[in-house]
N, CA, C and O atoms as a GROMACS GRO file, in nm:
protein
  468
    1UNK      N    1  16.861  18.669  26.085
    1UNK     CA    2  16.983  18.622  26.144
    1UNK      C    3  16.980  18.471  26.167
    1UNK      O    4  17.072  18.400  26.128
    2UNK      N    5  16.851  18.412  26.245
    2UNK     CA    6  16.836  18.256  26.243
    2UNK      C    7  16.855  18.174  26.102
    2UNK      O    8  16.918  18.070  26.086
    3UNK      N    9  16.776  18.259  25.993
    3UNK     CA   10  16.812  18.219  25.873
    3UNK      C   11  16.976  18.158  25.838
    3UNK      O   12  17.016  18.044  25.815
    4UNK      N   13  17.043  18.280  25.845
    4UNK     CA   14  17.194  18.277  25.812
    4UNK      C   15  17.276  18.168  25.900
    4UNK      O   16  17.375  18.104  25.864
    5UNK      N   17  17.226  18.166  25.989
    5UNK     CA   18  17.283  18.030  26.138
    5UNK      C   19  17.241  17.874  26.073
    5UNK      O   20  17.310  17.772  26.074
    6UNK      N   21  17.144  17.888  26.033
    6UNK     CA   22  17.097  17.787  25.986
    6UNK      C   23  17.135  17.729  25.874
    6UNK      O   24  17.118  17.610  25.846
    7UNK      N   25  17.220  17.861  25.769
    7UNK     CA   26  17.300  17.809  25.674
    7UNK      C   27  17.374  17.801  25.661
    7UNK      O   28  17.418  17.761  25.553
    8UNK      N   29  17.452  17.834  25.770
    8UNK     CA   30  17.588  17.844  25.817
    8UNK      C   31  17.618  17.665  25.868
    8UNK      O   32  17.718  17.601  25.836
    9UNK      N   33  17.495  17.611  25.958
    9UNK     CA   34  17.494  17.504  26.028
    9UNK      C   35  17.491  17.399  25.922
    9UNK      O   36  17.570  17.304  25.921
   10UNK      N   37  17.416  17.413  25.852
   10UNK     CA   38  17.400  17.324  25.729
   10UNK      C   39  17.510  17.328  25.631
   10UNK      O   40  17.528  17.234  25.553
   11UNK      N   41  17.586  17.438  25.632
   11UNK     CA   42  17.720  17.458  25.558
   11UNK      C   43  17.804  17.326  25.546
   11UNK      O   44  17.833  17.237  25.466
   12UNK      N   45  17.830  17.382  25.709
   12UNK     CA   46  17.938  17.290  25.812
   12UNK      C   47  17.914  17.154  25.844
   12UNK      O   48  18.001  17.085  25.897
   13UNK      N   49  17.809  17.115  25.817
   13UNK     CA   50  17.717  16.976  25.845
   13UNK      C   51  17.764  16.884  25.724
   13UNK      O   52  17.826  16.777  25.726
   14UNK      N   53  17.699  16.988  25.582
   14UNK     CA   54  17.766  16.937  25.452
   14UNK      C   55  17.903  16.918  25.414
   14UNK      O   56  17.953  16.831  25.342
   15UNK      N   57  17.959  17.022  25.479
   15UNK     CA   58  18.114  16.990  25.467
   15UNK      C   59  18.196  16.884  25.550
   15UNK      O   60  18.277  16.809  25.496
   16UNK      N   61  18.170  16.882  25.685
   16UNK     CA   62  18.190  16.743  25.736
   16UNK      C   63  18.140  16.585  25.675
   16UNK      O   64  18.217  16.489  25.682
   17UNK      N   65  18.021  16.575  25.621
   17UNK     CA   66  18.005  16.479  25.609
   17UNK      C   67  18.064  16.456  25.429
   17UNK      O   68  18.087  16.344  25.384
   18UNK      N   69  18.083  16.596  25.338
   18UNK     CA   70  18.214  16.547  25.249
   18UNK      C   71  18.293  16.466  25.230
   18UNK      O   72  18.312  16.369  25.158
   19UNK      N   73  18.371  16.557  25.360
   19UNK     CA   74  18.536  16.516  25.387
   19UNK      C   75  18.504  16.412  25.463
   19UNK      O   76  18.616  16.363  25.451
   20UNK      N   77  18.443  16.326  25.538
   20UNK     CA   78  18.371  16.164  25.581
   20UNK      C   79  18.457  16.104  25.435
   20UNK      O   80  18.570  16.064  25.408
   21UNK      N   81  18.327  16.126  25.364
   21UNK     CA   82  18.349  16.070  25.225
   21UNK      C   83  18.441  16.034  25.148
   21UNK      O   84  18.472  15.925  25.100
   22UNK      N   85  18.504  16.190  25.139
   22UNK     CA   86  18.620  16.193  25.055
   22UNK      C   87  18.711  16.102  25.048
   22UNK      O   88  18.734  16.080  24.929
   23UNK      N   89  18.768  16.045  25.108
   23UNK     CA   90  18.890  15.906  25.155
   23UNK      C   91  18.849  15.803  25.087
   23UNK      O   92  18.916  15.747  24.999
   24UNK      N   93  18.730  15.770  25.125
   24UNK     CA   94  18.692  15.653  25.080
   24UNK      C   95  18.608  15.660  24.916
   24UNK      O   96  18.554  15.557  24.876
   25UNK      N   97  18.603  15.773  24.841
   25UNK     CA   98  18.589  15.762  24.720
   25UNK      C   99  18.708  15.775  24.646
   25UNK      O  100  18.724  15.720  24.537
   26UNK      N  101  18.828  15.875  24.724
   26UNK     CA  102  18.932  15.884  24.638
   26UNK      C  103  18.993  15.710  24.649
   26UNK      O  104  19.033  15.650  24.550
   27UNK      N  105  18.991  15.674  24.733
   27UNK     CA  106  19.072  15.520  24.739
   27UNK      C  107  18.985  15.394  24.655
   27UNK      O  108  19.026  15.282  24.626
   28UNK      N  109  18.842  15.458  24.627
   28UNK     CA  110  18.754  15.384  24.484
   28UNK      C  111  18.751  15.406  24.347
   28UNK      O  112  18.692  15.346  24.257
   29UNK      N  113  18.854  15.538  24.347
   29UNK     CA  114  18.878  15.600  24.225
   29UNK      C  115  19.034  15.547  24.201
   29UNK      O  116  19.087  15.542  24.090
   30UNK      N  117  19.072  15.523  24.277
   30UNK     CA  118  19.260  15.506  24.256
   30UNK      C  119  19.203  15.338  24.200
   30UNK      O  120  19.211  15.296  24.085
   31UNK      N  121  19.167  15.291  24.276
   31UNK     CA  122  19.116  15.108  24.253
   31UNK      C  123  19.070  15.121  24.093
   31UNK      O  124  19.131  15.104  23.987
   32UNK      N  125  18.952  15.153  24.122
   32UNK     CA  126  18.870  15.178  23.964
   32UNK      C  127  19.024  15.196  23.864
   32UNK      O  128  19.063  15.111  23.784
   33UNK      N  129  19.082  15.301  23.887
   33UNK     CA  130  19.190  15.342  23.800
   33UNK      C  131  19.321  15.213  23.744
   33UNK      O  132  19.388  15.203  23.641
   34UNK      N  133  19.313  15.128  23.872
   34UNK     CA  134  19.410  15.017  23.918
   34UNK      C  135  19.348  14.935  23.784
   34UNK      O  136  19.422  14.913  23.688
   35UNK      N  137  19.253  14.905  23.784
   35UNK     CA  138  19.162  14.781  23.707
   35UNK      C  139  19.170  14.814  23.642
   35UNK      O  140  19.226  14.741  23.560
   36UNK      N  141  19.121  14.993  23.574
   36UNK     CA  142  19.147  14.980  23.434
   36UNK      C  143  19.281  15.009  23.379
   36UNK      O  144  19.295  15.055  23.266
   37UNK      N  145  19.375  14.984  23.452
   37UNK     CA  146  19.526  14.918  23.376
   37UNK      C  147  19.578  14.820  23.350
   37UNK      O  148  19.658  14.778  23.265
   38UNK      N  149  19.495  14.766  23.480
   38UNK     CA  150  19.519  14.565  23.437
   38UNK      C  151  19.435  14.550  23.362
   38UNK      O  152  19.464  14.436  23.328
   39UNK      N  153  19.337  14.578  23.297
   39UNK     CA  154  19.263  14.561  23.165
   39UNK      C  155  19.289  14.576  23.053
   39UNK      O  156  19.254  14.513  22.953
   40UNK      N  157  19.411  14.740  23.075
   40UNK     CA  158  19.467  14.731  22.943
   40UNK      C  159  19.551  14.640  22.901
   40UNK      O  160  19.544  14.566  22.803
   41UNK      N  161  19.692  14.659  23.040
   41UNK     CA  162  19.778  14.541  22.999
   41UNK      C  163  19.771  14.456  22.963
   41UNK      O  164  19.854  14.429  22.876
   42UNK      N  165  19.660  14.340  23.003
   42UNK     CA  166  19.568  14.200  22.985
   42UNK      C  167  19.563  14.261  22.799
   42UNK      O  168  19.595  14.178  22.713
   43UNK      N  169  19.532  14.373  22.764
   43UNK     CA  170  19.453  14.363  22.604
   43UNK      C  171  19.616  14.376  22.547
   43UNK      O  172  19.633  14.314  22.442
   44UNK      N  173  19.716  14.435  22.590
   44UNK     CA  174  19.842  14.480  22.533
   44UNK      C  175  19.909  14.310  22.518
   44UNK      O  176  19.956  14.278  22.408
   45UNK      N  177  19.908  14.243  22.593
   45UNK     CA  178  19.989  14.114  22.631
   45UNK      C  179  19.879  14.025  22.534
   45UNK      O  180  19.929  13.938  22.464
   46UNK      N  181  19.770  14.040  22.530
   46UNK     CA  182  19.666  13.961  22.443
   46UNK      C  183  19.706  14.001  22.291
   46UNK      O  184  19.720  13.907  22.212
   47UNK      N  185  19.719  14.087  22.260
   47UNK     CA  186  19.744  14.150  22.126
   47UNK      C  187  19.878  14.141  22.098
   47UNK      O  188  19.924  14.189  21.995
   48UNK      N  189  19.949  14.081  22.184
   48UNK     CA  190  20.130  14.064  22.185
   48UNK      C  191  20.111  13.899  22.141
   48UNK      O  192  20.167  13.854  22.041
   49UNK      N  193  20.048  13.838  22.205
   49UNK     CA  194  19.994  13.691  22.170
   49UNK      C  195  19.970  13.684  22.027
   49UNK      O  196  20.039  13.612  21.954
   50UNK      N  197  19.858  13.767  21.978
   50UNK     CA  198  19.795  13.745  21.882
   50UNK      C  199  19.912  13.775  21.773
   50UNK      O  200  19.936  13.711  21.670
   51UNK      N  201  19.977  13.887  21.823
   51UNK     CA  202  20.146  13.885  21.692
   51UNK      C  203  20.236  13.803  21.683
   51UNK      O  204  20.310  13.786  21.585
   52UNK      N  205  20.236  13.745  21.788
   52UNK     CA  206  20.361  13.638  21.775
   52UNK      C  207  20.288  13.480  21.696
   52UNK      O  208  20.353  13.405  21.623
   53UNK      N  209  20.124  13.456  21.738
   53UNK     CA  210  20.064  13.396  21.630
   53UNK      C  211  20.061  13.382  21.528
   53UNK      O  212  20.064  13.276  21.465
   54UNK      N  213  20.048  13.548  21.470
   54UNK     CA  214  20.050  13.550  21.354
   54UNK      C  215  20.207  13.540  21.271
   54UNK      O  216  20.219  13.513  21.152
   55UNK      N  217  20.288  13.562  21.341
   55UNK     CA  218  20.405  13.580  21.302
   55UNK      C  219  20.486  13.406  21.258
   55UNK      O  220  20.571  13.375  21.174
   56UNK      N  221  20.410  13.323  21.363
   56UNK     CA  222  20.507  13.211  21.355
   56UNK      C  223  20.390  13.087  21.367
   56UNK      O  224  20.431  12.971  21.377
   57UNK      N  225  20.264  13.112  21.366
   57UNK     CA  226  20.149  13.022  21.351
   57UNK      C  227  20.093  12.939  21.462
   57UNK      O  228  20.004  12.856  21.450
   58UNK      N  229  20.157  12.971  21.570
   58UNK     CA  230  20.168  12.887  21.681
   58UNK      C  231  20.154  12.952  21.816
   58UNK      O  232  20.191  13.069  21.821
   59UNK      N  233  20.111  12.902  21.918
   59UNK     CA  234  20.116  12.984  22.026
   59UNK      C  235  20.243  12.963  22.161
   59UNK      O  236  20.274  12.854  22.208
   60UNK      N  237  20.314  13.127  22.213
   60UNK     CA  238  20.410  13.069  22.228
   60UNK      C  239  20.420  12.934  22.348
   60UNK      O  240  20.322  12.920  22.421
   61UNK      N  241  20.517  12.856  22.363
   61UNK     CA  242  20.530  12.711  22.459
   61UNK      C  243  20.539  12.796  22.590
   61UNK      O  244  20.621  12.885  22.613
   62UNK      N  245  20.449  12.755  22.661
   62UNK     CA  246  20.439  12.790  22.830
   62UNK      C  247  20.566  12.795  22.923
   62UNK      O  248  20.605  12.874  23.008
   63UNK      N  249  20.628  12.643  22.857
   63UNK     CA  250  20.835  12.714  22.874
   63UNK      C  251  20.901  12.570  22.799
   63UNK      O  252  20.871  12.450  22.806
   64UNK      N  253  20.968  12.620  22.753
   64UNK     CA  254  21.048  12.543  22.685
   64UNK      C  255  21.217  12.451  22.752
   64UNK      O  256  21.313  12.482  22.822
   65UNK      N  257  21.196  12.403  22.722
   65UNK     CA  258  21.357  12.305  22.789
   65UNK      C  259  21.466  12.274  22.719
   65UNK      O  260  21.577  12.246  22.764
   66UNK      N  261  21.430  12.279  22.603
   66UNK     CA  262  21.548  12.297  22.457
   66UNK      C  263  21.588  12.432  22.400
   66UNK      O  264  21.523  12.516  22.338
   67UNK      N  265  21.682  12.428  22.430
   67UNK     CA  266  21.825  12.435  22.443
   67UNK      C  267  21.791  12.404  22.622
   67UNK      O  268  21.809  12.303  22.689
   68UNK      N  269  21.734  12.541  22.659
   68UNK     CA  270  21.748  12.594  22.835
   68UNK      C  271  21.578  12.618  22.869
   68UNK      O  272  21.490  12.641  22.786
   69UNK      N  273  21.564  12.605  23.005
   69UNK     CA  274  21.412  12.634  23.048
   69UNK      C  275  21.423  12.788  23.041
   69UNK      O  276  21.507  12.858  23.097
   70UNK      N  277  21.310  12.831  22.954
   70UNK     CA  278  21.264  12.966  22.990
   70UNK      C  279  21.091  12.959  22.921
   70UNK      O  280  21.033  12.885  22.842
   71UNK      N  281  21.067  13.039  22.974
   71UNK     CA  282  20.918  13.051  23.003
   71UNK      C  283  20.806  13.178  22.866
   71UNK      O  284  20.882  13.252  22.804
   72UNK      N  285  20.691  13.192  22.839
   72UNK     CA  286  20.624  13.276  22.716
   72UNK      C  287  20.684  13.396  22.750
   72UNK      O  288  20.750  13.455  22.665
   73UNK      N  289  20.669  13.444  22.868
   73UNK     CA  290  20.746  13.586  22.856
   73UNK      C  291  20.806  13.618  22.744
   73UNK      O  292  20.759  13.661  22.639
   74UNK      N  293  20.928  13.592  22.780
   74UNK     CA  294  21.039  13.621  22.683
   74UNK      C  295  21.048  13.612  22.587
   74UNK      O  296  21.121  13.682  22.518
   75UNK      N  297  20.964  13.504  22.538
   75UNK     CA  298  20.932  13.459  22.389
   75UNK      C  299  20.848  13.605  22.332
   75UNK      O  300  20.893  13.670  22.238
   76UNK      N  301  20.718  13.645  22.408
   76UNK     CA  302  20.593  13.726  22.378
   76UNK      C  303  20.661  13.901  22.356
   76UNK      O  304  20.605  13.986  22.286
   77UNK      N  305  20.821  13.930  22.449
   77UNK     CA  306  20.890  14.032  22.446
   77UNK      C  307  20.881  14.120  22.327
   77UNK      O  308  20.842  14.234  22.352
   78UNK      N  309  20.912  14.090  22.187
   78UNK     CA  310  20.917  14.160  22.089
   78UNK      C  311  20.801  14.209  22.062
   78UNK      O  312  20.792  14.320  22.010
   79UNK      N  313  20.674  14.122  22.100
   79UNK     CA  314  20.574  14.140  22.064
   79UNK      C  315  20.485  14.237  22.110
   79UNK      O  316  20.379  14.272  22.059
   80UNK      N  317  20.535  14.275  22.203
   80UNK     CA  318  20.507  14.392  22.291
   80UNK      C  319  20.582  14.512  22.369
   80UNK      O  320  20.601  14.559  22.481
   81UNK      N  321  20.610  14.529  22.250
   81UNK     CA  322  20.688  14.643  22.232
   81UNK      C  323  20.825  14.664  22.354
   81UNK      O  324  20.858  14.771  22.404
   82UNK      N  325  20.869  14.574  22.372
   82UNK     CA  326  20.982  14.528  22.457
   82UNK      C  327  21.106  14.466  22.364
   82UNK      O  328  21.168  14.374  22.418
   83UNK      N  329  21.141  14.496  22.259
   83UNK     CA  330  21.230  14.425  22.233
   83UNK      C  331  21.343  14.438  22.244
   83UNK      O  332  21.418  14.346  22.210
   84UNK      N  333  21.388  14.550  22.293
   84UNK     CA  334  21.468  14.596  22.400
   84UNK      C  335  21.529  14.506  22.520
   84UNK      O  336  21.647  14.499  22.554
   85UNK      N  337  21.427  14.446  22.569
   85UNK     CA  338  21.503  14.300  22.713
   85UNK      C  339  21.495  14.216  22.591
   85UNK      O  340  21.613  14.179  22.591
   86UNK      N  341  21.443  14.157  22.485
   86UNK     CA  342  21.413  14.080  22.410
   86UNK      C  343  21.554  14.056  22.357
   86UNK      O  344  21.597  13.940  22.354
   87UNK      N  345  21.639  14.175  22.311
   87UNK     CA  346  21.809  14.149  22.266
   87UNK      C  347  21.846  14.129  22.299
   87UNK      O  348  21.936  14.061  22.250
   88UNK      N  349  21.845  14.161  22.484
   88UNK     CA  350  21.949  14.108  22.565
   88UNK      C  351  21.928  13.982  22.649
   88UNK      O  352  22.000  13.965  22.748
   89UNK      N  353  21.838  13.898  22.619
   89UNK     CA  354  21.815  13.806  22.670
   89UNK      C  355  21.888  13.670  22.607
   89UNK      O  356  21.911  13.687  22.487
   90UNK      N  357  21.918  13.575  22.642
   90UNK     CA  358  22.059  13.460  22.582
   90UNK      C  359  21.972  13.348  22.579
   90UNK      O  360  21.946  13.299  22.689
   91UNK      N  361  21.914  13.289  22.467
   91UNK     CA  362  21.772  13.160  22.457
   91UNK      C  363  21.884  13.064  22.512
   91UNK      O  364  21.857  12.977  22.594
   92UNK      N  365  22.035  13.087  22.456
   92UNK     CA  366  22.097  12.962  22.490
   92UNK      C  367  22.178  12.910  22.671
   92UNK      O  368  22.252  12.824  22.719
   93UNK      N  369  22.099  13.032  22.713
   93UNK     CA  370  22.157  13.017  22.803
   93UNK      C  371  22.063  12.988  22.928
   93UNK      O  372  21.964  13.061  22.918
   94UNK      N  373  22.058  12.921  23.024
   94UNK     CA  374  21.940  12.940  23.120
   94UNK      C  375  21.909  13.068  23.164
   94UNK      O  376  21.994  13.155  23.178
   95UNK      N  377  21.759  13.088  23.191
   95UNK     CA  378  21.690  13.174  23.221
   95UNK      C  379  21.755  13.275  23.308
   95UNK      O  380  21.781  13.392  23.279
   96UNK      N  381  21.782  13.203  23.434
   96UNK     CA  382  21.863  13.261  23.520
   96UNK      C  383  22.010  13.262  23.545
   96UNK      O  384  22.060  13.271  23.658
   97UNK      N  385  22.080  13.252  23.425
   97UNK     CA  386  22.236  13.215  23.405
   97UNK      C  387  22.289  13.398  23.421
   97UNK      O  388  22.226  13.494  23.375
   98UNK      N  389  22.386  13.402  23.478
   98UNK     CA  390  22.429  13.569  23.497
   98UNK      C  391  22.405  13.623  23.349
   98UNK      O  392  22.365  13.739  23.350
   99UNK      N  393  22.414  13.582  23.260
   99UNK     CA  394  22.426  13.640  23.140
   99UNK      C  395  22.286  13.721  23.086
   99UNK      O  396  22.270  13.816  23.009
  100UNK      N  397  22.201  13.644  23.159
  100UNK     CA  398  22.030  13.712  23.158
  100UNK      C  399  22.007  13.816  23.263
  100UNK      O  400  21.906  13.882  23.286
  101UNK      N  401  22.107  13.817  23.312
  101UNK     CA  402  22.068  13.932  23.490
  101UNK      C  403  22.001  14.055  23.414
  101UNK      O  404  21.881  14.078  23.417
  102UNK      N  405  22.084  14.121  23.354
  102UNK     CA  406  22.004  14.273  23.319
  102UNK      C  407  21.848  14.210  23.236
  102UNK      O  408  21.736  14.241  23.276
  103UNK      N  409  21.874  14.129  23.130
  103UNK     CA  410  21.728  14.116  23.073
  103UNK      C  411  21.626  14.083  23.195
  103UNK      O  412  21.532  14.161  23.182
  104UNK      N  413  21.604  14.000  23.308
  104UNK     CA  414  21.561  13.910  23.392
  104UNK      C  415  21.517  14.026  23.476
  104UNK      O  416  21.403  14.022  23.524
  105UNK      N  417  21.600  14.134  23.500
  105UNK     CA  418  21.604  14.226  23.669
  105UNK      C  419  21.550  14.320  23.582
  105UNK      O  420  21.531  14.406  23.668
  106UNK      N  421  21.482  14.410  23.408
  106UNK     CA  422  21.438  14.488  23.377
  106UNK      C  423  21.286  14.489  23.444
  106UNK      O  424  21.238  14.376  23.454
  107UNK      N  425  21.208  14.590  23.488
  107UNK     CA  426  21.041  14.534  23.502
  107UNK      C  427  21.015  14.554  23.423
  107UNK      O  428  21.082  14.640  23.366
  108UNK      N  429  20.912  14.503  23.357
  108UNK     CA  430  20.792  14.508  23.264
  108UNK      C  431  20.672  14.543  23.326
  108UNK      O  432  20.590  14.450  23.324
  109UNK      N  433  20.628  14.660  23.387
  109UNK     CA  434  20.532  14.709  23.445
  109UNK      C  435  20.364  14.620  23.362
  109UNK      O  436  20.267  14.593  23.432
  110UNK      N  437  20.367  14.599  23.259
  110UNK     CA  438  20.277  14.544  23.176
  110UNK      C  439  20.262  14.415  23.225
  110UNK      O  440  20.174  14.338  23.188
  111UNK      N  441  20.330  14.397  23.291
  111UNK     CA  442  20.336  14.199  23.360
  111UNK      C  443  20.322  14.221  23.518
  111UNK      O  444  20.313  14.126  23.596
  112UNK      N  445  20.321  14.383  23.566
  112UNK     CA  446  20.272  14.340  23.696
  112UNK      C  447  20.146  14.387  23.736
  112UNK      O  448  20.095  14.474  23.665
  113UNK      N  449  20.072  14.340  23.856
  113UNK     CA  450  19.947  14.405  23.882
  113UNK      C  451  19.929  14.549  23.928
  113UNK      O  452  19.992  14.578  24.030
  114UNK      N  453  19.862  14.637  23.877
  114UNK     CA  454  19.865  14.782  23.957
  114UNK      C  455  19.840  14.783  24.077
  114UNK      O  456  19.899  14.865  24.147
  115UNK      N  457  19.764  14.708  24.124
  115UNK     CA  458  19.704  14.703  24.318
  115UNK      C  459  19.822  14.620  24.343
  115UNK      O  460  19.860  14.658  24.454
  116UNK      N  461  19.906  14.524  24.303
  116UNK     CA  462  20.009  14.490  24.415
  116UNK      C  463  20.115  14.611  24.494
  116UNK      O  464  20.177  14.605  24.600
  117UNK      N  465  20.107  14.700  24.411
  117UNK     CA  466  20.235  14.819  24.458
  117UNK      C  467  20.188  14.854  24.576
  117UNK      O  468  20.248  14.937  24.644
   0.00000   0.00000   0.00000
């Protein structure tokens, strides 16, 4: 009977100090998980680079002022499989001119960080 108490005690001992645990590995596993999406994205947006390189020999301008200021984003859009905001976006128009609202207000989850949410 002391036997069985004893494994009963040790059960309950092990199981408390689990569930201790548990929280703080699941919230190292969600992180871990976080990083390796910003790793991919980083390789998706790198490999969006490397097409628009190859496509036009050049890398795109950090932002441009001719015609209107807008920034690589938009330029890098097609290139990553976005070309979708990429149509509706107006080069001739400023970045933030109403005419860009829907392209501008789409997210591109690929451009934001997973741990900021």
């Amino acid at each position: 009977m002391s036997t069985n108490r004893a494994n009963c005690i040790a059960l309950i001992t092990t199981g408390l100090f689990a569930a201790t645990l548990l929280p703080s590995s699941l919230a190292n596993m969600r992180e871990t998980s976080r990083r390796i999406q910003c790793a991919d994205n980083l390789r998706k947006i790198t490999l969006g680079i490397d097409h628009y390189v190859s496509a036009g020999e050049y890398y795109p301008p950090a932002i441009t002022r001719i015609p209107r200021n807008h920034g690589w984003l938009a330029s890098v859009l097609p290139f990553v499989e976005r070309a979708d905001i990429y149509e509706k976006y107006d080069f001739s128009a400023h970045w933030c001119d109403p005419v860009n609202a829907a392209a501008i207000e789409t997210r591109v989850s690929m451009f934001e960080c997973p741990s900021a949410n």
